[in-house]
C-alpha positions in Angstrom: 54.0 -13.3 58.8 51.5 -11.4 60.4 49.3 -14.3 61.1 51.8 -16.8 62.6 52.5 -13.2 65.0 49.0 -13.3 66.0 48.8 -17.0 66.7 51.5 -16.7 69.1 50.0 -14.1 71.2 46.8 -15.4 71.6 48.3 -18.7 72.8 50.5 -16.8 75.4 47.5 -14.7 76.2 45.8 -18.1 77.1 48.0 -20.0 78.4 48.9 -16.6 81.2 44.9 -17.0 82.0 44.7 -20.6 82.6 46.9 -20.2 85.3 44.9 -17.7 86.9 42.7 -20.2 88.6 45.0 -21.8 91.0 45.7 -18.3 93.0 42.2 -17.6 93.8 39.6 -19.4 96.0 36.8 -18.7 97.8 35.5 -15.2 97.3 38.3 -14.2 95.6 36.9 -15.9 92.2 35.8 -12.2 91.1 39.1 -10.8 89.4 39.2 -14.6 87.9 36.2 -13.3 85.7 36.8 -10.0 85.2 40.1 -11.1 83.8 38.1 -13.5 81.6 36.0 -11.2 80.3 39.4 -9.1 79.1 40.4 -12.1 77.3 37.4 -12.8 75.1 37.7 -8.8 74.0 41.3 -9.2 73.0 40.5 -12.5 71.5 38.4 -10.5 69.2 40.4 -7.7 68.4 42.9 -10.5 67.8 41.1 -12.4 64.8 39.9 -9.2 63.5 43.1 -8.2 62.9 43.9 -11.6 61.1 40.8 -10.9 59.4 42.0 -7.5 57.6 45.4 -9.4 56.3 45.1 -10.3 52.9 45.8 -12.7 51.0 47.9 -11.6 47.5 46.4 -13.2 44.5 48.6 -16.5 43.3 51.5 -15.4 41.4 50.9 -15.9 37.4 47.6 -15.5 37.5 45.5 -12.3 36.4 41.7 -11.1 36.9 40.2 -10.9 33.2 39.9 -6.9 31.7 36.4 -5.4 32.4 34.5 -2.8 30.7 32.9 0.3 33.0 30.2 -0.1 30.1 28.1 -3.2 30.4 27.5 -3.2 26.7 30.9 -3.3 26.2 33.9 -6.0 26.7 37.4 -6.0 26.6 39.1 -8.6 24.7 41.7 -11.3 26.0 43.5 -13.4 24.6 41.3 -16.3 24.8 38.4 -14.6 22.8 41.0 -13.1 20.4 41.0 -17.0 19.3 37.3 -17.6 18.6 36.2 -14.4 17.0 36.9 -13.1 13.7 37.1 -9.1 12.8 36.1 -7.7 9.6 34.2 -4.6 8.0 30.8 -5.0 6.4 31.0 -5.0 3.0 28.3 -3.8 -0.2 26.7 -6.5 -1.9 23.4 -6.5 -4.8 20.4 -7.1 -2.5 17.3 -7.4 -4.6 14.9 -5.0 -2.4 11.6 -7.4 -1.2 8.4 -6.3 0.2 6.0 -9.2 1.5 2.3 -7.6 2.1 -1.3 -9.3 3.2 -3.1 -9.4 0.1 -6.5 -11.0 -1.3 -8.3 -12.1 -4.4 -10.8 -10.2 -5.9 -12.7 -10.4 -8.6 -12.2 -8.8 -12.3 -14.2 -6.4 -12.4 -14.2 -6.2 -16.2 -15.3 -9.3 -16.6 -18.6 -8.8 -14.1 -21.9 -8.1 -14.7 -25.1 -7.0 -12.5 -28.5 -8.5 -13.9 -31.5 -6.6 -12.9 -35.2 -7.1 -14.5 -35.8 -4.5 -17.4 -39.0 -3.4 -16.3 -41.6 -4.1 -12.7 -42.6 -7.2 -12.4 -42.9 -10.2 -10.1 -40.6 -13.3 -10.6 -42.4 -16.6 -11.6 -39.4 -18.6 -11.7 -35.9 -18.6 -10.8 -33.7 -21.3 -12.9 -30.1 -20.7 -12.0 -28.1 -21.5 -8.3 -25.5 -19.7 -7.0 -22.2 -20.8 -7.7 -23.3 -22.4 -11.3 -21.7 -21.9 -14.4 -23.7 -20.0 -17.2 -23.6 -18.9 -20.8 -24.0 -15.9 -22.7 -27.7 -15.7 -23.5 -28.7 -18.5 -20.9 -32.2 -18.2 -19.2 -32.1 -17.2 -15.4 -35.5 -16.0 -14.4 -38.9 -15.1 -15.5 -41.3 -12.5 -14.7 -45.0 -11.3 -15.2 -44.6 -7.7 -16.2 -47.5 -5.3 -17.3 -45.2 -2.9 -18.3 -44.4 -5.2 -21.0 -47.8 -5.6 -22.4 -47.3 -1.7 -22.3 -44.7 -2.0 -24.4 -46.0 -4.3 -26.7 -49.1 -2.5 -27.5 -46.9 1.1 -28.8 -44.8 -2.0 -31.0 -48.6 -2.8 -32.7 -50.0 0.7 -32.6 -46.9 1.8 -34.6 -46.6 -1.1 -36.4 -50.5 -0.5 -38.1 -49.9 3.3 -38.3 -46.6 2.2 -40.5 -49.3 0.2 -42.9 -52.1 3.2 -42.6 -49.0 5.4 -43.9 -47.6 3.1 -46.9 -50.9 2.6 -48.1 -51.9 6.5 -48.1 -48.3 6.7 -50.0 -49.3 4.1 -52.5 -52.4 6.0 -53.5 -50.9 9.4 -53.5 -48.5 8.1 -56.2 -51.7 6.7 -58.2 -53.0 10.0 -57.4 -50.8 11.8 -58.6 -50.2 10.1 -62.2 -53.8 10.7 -62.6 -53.2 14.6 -61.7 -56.1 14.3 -58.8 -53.1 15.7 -56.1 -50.3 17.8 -56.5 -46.9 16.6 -55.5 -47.1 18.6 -52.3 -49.8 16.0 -51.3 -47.2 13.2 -51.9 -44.4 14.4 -50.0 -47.2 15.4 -47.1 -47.9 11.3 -46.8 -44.2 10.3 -47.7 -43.3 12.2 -44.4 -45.9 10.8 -42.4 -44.7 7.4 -43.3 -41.0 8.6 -42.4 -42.6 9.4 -39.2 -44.4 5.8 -38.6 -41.5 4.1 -39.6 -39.1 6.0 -37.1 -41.5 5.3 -34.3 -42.0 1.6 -35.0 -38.3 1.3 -35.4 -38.6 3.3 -31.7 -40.7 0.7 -30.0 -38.7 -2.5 -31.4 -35.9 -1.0 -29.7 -37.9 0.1 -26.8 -38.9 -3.9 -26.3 -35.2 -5.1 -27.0 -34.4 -3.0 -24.1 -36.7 -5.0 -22.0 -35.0 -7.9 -22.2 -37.6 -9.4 -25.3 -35.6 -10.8 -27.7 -35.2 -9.9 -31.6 -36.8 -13.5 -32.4 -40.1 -12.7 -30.3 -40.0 -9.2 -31.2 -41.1 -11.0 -34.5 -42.9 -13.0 -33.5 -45.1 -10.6 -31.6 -45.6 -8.2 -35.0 -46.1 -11.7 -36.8 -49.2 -12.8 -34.5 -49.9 -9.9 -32.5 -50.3 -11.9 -29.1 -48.9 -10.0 -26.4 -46.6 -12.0 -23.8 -46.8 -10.4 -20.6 -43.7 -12.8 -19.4 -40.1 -11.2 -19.2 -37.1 -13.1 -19.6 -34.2 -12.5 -18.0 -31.1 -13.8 -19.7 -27.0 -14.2 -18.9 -25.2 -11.3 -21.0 -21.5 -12.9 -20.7 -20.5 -16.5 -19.5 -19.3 -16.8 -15.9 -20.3 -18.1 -13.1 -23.1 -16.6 -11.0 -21.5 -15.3 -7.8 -24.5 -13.8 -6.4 -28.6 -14.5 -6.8 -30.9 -12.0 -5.4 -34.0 -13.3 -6.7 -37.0 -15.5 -5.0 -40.4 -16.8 -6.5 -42.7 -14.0 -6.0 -40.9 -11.5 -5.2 -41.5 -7.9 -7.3 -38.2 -6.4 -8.7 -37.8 -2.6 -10.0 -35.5 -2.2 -13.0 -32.8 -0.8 -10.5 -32.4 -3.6 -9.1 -29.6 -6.3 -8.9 -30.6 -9.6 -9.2 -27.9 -11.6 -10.0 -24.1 -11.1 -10.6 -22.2 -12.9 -12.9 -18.0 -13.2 -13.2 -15.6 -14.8 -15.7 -13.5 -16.5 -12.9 -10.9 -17.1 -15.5 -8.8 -14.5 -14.4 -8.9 -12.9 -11.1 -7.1 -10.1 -9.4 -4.7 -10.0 -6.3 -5.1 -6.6 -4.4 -2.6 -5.6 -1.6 -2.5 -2.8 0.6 1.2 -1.2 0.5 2.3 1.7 2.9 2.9 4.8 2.2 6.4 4.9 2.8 7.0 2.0 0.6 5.2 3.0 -2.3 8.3 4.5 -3.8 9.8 1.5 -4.5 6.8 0.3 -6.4 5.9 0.5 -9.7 4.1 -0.9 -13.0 5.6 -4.3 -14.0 7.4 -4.9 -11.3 7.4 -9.0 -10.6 5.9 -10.3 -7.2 5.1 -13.8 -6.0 1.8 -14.2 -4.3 1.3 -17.3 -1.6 -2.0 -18.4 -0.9 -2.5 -19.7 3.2 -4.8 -22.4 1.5 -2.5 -23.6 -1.0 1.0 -24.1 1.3 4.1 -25.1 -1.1 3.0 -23.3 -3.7 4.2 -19.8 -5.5 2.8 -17.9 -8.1 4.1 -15.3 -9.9 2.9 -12.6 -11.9 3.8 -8.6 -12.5 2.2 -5.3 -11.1 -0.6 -4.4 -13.6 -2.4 -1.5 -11.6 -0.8 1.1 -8.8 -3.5 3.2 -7.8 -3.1 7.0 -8.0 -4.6 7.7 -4.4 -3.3 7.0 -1.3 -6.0 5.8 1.3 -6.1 8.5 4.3 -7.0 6.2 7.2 -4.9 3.3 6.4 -2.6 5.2 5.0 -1.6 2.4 2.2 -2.1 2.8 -2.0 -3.7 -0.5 -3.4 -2.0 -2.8 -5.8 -2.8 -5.5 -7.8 -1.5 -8.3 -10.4 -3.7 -10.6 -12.2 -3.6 -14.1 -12.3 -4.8 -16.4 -14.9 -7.3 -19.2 -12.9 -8.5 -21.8 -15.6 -9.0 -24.5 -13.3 -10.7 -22.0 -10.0 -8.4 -22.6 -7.4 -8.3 -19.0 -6.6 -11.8 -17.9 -4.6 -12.9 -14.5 -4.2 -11.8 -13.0 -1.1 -9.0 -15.6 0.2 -6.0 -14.6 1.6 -2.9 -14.7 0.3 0.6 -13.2 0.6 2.4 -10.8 -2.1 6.3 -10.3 -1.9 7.1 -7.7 -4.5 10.7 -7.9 -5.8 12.5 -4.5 -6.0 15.7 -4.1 -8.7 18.8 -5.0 -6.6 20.8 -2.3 -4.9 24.0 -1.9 -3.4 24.1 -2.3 0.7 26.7 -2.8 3.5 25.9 -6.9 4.7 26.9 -9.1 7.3 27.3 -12.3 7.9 24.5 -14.2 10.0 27.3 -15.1 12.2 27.9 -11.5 13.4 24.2 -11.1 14.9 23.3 -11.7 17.9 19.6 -11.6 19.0 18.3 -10.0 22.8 14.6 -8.6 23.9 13.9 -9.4 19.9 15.8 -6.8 18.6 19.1 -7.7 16.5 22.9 -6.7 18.0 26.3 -6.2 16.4 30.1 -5.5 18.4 31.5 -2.6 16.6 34.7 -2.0 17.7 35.4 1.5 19.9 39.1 1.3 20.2 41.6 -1.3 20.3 40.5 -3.9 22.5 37.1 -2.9 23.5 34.2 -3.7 21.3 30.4 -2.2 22.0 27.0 -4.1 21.7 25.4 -2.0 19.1 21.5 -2.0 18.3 20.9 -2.6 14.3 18.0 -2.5 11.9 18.2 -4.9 8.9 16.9 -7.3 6.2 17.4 -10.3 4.5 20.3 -10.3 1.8 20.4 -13.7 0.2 21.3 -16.6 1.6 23.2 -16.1 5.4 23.5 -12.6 5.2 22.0 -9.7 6.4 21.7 -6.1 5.2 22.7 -3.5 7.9 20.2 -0.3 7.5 20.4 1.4 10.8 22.9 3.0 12.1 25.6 3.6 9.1 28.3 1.3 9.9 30.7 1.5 6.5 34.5 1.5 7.1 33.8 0.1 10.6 35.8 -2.7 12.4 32.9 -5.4 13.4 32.9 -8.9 15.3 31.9 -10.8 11.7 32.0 -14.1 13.4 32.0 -15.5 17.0 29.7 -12.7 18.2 27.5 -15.6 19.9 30.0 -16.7 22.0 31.3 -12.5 22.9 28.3 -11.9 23.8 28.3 -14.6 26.4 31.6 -13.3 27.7 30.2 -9.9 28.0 27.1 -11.7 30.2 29.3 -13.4 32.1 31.6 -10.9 32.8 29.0 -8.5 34.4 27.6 -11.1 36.3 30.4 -11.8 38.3 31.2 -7.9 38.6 27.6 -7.4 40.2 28.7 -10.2 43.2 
């Protein structure tokens, strides 16, 4: 062998120098070293010629198959064993959407409460967050502009009497032929006239909050009450109080707001681009963060006709029924909206793998060699996936064992890079 050859000639080599020695003396020692010096460099050449012979690879045994792609890997014989090939295949996946929602209120079952006419609150007799009835008291006021409207109720009120009486004796009139009937229907129309504005200035006070009891009252006794009331006009709870002792309100103004909590509404914010897939009674759970465990459900009532130009998301909303008020105004919550099922190409969780946070599949490129492939997807039930992007129908995959390929395929291109 060419080693063994080598071996020899450097022992030869030596053993010719170490003779050397013994023939020179004295000043003669220089050709000693200069022969020395030849040795070491043939030495060297020597062993870097034993260096250069290789040594063939032990007979039976064979390098495993790599890829010139490092997203790609041959198979052997050993991974044949622990994957599985197959082609995705179309299953009913019931399309779901999950989107940050919140609970508003009902909006037709609010009110805003604002004083009927100036005045300056005496009293306040309600609390935020308190439950209140139809007709219940919540504030009082000193209002002149009441006493204003008091005095038109009497003013009308005795011009209804002046004009009765004038029609009485008109009649009596009449019969005795002192008037002609012309007179008659003169005073019948003035009374019309009374009536209509008496009728005018009842209403006029009703408006202002006085109430159809002390609207009698008033043409009873003909005190004037410069105090307002300012009453509940629906049961609910007041959400909102606006109102302080002393302070001066203008009928425009909001004092308090009142909602029927009893139902509420969930509003969500849904893209654009998933709008499509949205529609009226369509059923959706909604999680709430502060009730964990729980689901309800409940159906689309409302899809709004406008899409919102900054967000670029349409607003959606259910209704839930909330008897016992676990659901607050403004908490967060969670919708999923359930689509009808449709027909996609799944996988089994098994063929996934998972690198950087985006989701991988081995699709198979020709006979042995299978490519790491990029994949968009979604959940299809219970271990499966739906494949979206790219379209892989009719296309040999790994559907189990991808875990361990994908390990192989690391490994492999780790020991190439040495």
């Amino acid at each position: 062998m060419p080693g063994s050859t080598a071996r020899r000639r450097w022992s030869t080599w030596m053993n010719s120098v170490a003779s050397i020695p013994q023939a020179f003396t004295g000043n003669d020692l220089w050709p000693m070293r200069l022969l020395l010096t030849a040795s070491l460099i043939v030495a060297a050449l020597l062993t870097s010629g034993c260096s250069k012979t290789g040594v063939p690879p032990a007979p039976g045994t064979q390098a495993p198959p790599r890829a010139a792609d490092p997203n790609s890997i041959v198979l052997d014989d050993n991974l044949r064993q622990r994957i599985r090939i197959g082609q995705p295949e179309y299953r009913d996946v019931a399309a779901e959407l999950s989107v940050s929602a919140r609970v508003e209120v009902d909006a037709r079952r609010t009110s805003r409460i604002g004083s009927p006419v100036l005045g300056r609150i005496t009293e306040v007799h309600v609390e935020e967050g308190q439950d209140v009835r139809q007709g219940q008291r919540l504030a009082l006021l000193y209002s002149t502009g009441l006493n204003d409207a008091q005095l038109e109720l009497l003013k009308a009120l005795s011009q209804r009497m002046v004009a009765e009486r004038a029609v009485v004796r008109a009649r009596t009139l009449l019969q005795a032929d002192v008037i002609g009937a012309a007179e008659l229907q003169r005073r019948e129309a003035e009374l019309a006239q009374a009536t209509a504005e008496l009728e005018a200035a009842r209403e006029e006070l009703a408006l202002l909050g006085m109430p159809p009891e002390a609207i009698k009252e008033l043409e009873k006794t003909r005190a004037l009450k410069s105090l307002a009331v300012v009453t509940a006009n629906r049961d609910g709870t007041v959400l909102g109080r606006r109102a302080a002792v002393g302070q001066v309100v203008q009928p425009a103004d909001t004092i308090f707001e009142i909602a029927d909590l009893n139902q509420v509404w969930v509003v969500a914010d849904v893209p654009e681009k998933e709008i499509g897939h949205v529609s009226l009674d369509l059923p959706v759970t909604v999680e709430f963060d502060a009730l964990p465990g729980r689901r309800f459900s409940s159906r689309i009532s409302f899809v709004s006709p406008l899409v919102n130009p900054e967000t670029r998301t349409v607003v959606v909303r259910v209704e839930l029924s909330n008897p016992n008020k676990l659901f607050k105004p403004a908490m967060l919550a969670t919708m999923t909206l359930h689509g009808h099922p449709q027909q996609r190409l799944c996988l089994p969780q098994e063929a996934f793998v998972r690198e950087g946070g985006e989701e991988f599949i081995f699709v198979r490129a020709d006979a042995d060699r299978f490519v790491l492939t990029p994949v968009v997807t979604e959940p299809a039930g219970r271990s499966w996936r739906a494949v979206l992007e790219p379209d892989i129908a009719g296309k040999d995959v790994v559907v189990a064992g991808a875990f361990h390929l994908n390990n192989e395929r690391r490994r492999r291109n780790i020991r190439g890079s040495d």
